[in-house]
PDB file of N, CA, C and O in Angstrom, chain B, residues numbered from 101:
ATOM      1  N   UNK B 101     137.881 -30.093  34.208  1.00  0.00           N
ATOM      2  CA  UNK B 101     139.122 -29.796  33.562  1.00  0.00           C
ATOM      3  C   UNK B 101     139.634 -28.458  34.104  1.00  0.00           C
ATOM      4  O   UNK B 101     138.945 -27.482  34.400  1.00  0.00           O
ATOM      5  N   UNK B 102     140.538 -28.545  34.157  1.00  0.00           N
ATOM      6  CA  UNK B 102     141.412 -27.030  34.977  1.00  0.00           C
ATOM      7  C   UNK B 102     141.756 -26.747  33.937  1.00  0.00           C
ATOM      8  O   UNK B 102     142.136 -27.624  33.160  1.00  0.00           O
ATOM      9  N   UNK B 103     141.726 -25.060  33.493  1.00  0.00           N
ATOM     10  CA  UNK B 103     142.428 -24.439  32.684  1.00  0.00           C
ATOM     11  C   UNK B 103     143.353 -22.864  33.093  1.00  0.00           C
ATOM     12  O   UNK B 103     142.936 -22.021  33.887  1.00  0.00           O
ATOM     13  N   UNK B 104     144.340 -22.799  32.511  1.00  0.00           N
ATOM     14  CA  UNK B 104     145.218 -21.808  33.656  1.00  0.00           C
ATOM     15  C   UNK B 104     145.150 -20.629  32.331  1.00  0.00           C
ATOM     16  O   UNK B 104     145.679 -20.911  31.256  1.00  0.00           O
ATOM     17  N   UNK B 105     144.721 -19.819  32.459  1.00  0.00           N
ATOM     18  CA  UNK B 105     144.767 -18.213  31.244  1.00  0.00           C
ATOM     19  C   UNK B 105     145.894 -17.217  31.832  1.00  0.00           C
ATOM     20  O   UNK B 105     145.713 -16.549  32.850  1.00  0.00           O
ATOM     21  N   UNK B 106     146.707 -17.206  31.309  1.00  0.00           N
ATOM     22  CA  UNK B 106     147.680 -16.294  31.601  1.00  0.00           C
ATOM     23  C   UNK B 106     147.677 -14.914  30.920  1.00  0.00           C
ATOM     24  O   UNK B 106     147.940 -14.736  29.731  1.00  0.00           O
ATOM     25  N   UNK B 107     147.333 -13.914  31.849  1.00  0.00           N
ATOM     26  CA  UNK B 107     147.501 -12.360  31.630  1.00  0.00           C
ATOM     27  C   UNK B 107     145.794 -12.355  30.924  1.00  0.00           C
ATOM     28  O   UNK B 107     145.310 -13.178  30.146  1.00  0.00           O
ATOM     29  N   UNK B 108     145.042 -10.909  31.628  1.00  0.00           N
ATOM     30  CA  UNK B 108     143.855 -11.007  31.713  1.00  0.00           C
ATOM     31  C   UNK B 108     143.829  -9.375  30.882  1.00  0.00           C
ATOM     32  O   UNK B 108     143.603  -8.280  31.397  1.00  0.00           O
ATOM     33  N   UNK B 109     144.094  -9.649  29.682  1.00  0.00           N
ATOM     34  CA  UNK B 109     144.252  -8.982  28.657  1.00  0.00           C
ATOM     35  C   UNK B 109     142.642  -9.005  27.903  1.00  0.00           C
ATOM     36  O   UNK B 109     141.752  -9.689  28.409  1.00  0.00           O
ATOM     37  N   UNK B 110     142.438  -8.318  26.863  1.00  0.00           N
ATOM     38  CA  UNK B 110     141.173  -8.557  26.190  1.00  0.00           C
ATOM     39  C   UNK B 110     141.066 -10.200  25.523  1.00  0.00           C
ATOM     40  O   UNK B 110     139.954 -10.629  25.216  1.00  0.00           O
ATOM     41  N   UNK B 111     141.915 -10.788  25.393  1.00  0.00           N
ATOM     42  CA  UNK B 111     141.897 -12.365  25.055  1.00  0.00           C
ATOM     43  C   UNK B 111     141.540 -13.316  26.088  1.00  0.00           C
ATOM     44  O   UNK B 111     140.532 -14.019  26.023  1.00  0.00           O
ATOM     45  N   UNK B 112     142.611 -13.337  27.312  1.00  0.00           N
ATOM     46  CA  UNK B 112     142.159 -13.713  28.683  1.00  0.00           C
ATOM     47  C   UNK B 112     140.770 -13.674  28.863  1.00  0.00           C
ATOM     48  O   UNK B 112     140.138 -14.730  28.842  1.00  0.00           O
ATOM     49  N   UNK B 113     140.145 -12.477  29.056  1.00  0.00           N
ATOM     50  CA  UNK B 113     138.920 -12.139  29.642  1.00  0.00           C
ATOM     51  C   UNK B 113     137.826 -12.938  28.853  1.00  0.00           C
ATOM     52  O   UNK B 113     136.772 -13.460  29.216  1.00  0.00           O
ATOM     53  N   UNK B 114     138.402 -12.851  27.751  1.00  0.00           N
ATOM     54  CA  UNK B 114     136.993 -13.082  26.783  1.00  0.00           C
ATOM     55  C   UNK B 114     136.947 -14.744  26.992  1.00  0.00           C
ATOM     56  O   UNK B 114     136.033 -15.356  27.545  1.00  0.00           O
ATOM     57  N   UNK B 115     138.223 -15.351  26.382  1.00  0.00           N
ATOM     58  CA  UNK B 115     138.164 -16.913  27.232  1.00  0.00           C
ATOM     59  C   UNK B 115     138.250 -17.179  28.671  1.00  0.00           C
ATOM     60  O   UNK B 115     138.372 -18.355  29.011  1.00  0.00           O
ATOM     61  N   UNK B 116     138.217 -16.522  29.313  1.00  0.00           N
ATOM     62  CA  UNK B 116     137.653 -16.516  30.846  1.00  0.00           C
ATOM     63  C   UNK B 116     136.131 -16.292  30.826  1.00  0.00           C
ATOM     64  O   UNK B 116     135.408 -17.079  31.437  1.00  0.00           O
ATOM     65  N   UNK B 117     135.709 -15.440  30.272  1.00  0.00           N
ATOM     66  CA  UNK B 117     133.686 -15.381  30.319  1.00  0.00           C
ATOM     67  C   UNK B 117     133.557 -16.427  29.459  1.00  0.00           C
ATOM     68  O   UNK B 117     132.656 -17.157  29.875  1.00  0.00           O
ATOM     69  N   UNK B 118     134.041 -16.841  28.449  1.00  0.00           N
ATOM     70  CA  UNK B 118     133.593 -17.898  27.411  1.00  0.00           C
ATOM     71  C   UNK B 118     133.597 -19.357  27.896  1.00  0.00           C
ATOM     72  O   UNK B 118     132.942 -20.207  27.291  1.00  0.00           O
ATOM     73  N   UNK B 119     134.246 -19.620  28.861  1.00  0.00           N
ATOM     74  CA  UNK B 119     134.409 -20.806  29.280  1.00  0.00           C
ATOM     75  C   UNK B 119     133.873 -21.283  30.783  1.00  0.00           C
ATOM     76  O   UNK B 119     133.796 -22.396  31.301  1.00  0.00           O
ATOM     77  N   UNK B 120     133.487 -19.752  31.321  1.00  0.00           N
ATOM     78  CA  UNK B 120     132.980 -19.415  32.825  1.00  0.00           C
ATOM     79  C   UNK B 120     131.614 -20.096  32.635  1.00  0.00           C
ATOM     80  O   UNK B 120     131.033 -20.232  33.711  1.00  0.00           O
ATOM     81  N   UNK B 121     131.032 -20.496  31.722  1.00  0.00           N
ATOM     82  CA  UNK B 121     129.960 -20.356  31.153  1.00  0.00           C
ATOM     83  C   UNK B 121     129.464 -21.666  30.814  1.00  0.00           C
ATOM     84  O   UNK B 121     128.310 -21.943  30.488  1.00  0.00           O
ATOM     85  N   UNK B 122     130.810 -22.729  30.964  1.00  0.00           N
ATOM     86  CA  UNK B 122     130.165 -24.226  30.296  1.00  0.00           C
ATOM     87  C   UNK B 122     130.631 -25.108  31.800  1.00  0.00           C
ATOM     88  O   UNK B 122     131.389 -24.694  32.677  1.00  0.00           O
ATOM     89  N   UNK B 123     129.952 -26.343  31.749  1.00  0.00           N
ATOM     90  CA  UNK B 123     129.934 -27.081  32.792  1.00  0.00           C
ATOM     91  C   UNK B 123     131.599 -28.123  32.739  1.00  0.00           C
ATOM     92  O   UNK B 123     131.941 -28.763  31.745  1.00  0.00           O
ATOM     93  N   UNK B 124     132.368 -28.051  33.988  1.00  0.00           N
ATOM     94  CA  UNK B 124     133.018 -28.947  34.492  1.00  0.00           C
ATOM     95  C   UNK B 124     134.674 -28.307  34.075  1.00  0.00           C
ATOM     96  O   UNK B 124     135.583 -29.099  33.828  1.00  0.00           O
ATOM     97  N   UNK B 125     134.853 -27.058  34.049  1.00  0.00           N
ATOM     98  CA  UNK B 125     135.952 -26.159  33.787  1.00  0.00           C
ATOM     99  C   UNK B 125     135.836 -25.265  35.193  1.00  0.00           C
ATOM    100  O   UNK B 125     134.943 -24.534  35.620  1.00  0.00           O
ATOM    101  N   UNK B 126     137.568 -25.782  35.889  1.00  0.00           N
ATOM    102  CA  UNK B 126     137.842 -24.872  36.624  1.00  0.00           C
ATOM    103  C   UNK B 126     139.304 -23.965  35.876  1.00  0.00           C
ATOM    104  O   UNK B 126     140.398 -24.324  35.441  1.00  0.00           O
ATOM    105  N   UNK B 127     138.809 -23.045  35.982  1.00  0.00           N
ATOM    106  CA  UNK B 127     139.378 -21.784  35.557  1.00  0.00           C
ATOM    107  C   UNK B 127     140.361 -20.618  36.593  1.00  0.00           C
ATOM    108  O   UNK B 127     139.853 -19.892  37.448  1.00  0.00           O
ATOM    109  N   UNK B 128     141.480 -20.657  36.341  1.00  0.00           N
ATOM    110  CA  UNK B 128     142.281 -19.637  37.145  1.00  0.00           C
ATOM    111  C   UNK B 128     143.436 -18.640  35.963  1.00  0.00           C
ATOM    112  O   UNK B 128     144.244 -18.883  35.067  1.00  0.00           O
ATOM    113  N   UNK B 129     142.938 -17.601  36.581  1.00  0.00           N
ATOM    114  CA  UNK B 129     143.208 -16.584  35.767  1.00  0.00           C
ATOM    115  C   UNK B 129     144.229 -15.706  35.855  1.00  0.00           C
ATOM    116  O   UNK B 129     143.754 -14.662  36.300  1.00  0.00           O
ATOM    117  N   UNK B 130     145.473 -15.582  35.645  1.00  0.00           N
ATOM    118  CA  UNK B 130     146.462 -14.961  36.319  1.00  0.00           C
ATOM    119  C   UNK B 130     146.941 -13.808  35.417  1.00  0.00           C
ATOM    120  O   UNK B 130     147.112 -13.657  34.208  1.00  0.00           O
ATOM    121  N   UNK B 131     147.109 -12.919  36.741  1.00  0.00           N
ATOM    122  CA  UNK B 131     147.955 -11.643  36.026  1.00  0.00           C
ATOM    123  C   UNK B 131     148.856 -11.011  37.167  1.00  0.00           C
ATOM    124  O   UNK B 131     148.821 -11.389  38.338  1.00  0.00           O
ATOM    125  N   UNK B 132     149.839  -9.786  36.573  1.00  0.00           N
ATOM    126  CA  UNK B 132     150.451  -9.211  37.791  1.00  0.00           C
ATOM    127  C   UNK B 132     149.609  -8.177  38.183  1.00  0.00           C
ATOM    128  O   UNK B 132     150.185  -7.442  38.984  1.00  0.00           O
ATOM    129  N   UNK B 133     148.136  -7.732  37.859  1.00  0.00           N
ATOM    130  CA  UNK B 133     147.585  -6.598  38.424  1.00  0.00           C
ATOM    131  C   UNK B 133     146.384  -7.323  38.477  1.00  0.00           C
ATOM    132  O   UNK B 133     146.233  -8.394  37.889  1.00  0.00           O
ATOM    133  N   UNK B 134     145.400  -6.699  39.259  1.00  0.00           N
ATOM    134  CA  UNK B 134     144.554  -7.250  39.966  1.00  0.00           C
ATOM    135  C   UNK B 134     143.122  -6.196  39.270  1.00  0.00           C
ATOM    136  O   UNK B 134     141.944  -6.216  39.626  1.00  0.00           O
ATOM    137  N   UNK B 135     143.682  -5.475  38.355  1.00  0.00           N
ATOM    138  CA  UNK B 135     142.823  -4.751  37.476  1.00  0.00           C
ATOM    139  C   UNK B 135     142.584  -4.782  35.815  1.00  0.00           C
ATOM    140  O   UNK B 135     143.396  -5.534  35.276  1.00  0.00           O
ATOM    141  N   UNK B 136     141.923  -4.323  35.152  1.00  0.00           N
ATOM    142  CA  UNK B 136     141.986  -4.135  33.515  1.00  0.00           C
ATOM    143  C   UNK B 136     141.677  -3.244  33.227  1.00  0.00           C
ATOM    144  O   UNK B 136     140.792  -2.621  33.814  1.00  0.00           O
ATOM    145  N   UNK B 137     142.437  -2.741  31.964  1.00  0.00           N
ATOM    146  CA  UNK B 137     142.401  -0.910  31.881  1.00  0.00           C
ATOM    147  C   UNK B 137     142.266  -0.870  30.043  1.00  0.00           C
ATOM    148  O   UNK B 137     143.128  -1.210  29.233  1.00  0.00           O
ATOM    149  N   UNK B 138     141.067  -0.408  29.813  1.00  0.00           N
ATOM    150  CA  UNK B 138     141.026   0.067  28.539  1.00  0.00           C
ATOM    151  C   UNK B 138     142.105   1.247  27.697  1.00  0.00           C
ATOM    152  O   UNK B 138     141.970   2.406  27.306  1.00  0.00           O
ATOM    153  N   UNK B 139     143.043   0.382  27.682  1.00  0.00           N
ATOM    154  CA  UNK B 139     144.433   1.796  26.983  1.00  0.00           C
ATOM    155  C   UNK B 139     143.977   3.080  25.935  1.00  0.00           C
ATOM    156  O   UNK B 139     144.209   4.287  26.005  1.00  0.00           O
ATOM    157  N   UNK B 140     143.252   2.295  24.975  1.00  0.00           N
ATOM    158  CA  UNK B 140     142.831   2.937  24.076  1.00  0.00           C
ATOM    159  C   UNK B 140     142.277   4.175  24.414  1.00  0.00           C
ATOM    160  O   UNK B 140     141.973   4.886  23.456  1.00  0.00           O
ATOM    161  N   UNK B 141     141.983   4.789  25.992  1.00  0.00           N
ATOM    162  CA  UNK B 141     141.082   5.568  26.215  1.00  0.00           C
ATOM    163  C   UNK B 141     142.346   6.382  26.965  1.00  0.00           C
ATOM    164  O   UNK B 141     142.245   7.556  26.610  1.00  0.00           O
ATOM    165  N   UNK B 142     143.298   6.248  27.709  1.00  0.00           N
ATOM    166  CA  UNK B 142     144.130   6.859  28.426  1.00  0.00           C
ATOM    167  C   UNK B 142     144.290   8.217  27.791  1.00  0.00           C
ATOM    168  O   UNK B 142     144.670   9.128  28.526  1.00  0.00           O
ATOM    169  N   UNK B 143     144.081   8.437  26.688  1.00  0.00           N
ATOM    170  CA  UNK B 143     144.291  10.165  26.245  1.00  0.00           C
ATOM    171  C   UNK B 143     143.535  10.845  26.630  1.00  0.00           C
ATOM    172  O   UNK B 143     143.940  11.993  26.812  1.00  0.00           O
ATOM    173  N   UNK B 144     141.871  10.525  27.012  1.00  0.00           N
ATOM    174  CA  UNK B 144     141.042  10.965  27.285  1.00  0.00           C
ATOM    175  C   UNK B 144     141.044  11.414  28.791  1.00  0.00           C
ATOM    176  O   UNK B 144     140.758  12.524  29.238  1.00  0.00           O
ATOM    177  N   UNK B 145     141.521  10.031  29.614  1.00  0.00           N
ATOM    178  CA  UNK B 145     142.085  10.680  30.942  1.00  0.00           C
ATOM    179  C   UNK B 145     143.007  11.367  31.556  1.00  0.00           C
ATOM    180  O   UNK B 145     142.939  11.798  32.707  1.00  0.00           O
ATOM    181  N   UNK B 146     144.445  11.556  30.319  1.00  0.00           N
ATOM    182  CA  UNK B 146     145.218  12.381  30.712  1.00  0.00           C
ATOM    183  C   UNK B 146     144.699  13.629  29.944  1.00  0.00           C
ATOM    184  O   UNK B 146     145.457  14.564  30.204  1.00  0.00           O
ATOM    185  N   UNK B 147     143.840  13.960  29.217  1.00  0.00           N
ATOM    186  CA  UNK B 147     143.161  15.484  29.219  1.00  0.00           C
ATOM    187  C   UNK B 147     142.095  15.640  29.873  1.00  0.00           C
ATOM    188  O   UNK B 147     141.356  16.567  29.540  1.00  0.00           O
ATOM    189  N   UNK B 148     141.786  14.920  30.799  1.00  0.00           N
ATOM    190  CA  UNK B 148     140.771  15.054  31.765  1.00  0.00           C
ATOM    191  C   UNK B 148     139.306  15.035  30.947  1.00  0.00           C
ATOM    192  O   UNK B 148     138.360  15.451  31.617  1.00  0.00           O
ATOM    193  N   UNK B 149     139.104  14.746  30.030  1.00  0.00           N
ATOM    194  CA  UNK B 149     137.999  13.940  29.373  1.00  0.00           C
ATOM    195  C   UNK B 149     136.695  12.677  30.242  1.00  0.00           C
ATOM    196  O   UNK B 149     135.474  12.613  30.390  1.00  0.00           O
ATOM    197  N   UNK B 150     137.827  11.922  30.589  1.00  0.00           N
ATOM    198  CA  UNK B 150     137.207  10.449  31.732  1.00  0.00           C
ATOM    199  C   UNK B 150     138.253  10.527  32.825  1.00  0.00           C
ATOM    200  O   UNK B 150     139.425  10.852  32.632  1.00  0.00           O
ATOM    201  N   UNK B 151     137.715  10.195  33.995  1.00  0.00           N
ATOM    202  CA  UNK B 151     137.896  10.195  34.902  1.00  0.00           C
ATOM    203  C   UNK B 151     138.351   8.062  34.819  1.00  0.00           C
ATOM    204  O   UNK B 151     137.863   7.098  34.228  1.00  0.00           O
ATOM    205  N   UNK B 152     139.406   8.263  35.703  1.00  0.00           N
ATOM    206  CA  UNK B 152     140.273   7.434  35.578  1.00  0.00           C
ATOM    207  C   UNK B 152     139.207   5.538  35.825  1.00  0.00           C
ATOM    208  O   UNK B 152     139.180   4.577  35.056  1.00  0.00           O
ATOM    209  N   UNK B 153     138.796   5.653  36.641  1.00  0.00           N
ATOM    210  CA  UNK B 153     137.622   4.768  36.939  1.00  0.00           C
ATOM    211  C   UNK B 153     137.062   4.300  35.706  1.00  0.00           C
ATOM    212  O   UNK B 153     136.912   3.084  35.583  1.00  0.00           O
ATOM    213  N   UNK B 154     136.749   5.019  34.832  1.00  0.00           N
ATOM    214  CA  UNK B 154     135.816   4.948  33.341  1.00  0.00           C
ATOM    215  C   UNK B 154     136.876   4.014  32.710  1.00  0.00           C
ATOM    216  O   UNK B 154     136.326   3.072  32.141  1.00  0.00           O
ATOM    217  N   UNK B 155     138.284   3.982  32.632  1.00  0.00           N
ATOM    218  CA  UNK B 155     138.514   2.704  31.882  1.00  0.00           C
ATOM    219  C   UNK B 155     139.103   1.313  32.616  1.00  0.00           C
ATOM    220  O   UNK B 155     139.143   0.205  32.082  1.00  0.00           O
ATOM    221  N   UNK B 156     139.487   1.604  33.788  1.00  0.00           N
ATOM    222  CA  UNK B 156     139.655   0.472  34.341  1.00  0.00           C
ATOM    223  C   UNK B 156     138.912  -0.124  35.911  1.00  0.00           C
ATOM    224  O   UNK B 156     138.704   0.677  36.822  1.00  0.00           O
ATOM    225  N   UNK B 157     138.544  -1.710  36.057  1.00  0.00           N
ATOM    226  CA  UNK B 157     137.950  -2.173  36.671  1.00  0.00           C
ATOM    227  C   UNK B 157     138.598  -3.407  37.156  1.00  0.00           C
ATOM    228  O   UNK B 157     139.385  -3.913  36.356  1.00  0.00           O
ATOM    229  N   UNK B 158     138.465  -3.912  38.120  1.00  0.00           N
ATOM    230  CA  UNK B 158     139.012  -4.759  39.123  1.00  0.00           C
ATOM    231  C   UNK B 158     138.181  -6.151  38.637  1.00  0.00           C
ATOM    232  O   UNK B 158     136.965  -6.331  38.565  1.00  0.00           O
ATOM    233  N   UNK B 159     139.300  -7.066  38.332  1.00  0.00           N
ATOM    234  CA  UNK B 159     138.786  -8.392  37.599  1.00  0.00           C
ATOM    235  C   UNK B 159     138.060  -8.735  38.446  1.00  0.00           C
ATOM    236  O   UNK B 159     137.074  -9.135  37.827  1.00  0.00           O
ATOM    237  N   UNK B 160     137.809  -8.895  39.839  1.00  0.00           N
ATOM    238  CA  UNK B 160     137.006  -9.716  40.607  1.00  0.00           C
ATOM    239  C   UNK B 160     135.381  -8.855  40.971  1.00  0.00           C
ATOM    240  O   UNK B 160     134.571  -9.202  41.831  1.00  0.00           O
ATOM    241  N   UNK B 161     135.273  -7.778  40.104  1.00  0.00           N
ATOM    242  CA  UNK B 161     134.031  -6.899  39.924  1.00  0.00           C
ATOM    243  C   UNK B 161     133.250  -8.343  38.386  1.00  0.00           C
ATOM    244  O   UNK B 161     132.084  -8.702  38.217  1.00  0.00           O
ATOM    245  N   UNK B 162     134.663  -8.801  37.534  1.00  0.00           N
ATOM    246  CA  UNK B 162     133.746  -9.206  36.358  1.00  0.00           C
ATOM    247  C   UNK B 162     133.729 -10.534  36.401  1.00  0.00           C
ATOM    248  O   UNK B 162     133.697 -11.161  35.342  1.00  0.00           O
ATOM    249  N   UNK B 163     133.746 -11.169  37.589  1.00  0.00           N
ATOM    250  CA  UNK B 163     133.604 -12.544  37.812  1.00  0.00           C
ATOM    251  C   UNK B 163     133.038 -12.725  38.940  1.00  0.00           C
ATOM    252  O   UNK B 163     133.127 -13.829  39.478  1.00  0.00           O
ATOM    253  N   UNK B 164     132.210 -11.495  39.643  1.00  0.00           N
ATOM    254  CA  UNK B 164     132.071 -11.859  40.983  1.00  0.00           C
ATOM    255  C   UNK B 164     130.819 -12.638  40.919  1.00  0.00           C
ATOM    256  O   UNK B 164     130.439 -13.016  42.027  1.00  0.00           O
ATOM    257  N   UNK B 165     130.055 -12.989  39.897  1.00  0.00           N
ATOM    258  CA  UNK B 165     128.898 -13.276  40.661  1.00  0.00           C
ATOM    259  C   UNK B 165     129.148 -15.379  39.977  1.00  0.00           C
ATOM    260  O   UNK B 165     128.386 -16.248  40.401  1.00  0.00           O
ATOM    261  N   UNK B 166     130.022 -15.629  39.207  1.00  0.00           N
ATOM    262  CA  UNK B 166     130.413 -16.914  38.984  1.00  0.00           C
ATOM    263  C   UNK B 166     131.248 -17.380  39.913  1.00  0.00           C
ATOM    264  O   UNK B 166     132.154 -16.684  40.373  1.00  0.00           O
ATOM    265  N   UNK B 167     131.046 -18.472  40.236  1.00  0.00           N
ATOM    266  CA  UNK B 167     132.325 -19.365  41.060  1.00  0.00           C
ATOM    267  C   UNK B 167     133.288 -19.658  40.424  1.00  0.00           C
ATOM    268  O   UNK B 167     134.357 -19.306  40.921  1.00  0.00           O
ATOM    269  N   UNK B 168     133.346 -20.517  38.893  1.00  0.00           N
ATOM    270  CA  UNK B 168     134.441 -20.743  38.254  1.00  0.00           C
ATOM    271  C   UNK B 168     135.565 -20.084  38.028  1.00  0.00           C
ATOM    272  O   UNK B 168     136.419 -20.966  38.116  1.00  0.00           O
ATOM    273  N   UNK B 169     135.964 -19.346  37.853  1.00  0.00           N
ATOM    274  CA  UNK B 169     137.071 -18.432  37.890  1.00  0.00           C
ATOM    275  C   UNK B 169     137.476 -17.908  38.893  1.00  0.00           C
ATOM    276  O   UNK B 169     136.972 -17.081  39.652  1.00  0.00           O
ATOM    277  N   UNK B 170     138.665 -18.554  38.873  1.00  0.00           N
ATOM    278  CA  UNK B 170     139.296 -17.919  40.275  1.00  0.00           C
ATOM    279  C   UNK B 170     140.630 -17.101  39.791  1.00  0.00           C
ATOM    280  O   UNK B 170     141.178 -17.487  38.759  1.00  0.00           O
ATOM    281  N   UNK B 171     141.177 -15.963  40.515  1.00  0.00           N
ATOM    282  CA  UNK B 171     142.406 -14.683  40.740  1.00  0.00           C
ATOM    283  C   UNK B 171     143.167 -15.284  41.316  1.00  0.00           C
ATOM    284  O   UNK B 171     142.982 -15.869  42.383  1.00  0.00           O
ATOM    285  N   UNK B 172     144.771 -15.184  40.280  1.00  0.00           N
ATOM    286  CA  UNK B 172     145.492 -15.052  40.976  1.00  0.00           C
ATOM    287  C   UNK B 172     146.255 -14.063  40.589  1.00  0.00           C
ATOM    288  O   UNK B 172     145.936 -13.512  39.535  1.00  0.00           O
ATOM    289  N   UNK B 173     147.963 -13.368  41.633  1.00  0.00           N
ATOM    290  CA  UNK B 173     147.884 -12.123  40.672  1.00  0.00           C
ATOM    291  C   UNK B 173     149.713 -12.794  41.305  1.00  0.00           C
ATOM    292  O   UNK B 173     150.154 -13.287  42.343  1.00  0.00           O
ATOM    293  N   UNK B 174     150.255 -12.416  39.953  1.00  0.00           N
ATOM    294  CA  UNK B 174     151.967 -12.717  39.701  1.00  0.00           C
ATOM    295  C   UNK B 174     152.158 -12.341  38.891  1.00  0.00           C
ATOM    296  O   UNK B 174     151.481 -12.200  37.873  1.00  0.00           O
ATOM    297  N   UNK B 175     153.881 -11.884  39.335  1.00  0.00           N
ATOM    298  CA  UNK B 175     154.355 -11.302  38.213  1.00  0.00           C
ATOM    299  C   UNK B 175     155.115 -11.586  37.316  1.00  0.00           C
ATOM    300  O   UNK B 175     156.333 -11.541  37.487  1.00  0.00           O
ATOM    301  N   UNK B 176     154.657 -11.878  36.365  1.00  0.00           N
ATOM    302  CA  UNK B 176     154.985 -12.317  34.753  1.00  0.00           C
ATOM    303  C   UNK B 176     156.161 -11.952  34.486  1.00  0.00           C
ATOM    304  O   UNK B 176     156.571 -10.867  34.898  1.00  0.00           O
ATOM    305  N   UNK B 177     157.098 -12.953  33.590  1.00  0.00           N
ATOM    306  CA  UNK B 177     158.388 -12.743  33.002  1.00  0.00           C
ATOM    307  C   UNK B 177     158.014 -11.936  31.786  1.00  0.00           C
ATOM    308  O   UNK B 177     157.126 -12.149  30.961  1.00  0.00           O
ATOM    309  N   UNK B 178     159.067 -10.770  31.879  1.00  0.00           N
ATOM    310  CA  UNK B 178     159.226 -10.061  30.516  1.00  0.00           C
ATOM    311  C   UNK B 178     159.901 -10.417  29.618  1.00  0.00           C
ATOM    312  O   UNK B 178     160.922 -11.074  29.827  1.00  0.00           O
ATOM    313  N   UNK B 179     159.425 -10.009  28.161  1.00  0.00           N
ATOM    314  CA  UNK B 179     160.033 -10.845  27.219  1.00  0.00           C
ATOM    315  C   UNK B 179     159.900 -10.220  25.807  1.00  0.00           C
ATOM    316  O   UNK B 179     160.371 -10.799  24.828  1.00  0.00           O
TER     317      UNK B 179
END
C-alpha cells in the first residue's frame, strides 16, 4: 500500500516511523525542506544557549537506515 504524508512535522514523522515499521507500506514523505527543527528551542539558539545543529536534523539522517520511506521535498501551498 502506498501512503503519501504530507509535511514532516512532529505528526508526519511519528506516522512515518510508525508505519516504517509494518510490512507491505510504501511510504513517501513530503515537505518543502529537507530538514526538521525543534521550534520550541529556537530561544535558546538565538541566545546562544544551543548551537543551531542541537535542534534541527536532516530527515534522511532519521530514515536512513529503513528502505520504506522515501524524500521528497516541494513546496507546499499556503493557506
Amino acid at each position: 500500500m502506498k501512503v503519501v504524508i504530507v509535511g514532516a512535522g512532529f505528526g508526519g514523522l511519528r506516522l512515518a516511523r510508525k508505519l516504517n515499521n509494518k510490512p507491505g507500506f510504501d511510504i513517501i514523505l513530503v515537505d518543502k525542506f529537507n530538514y526538521h527543527q525543534f521550534q520550541p528551542l529556537f530561544y535558546q539558539v538565538a541566545t546562544a544557549g544551543l548551537d543551531a545543529s542541537n535542534i534541527s536534523f536532516p530527515l534522511r539522517k532519521v530514515f536512513m537506515r529503513q528502505g520504506a520511506v522515501k524524500n521528497r521535498y516541494a513546496k507546499l501551498p499556503e493557506y
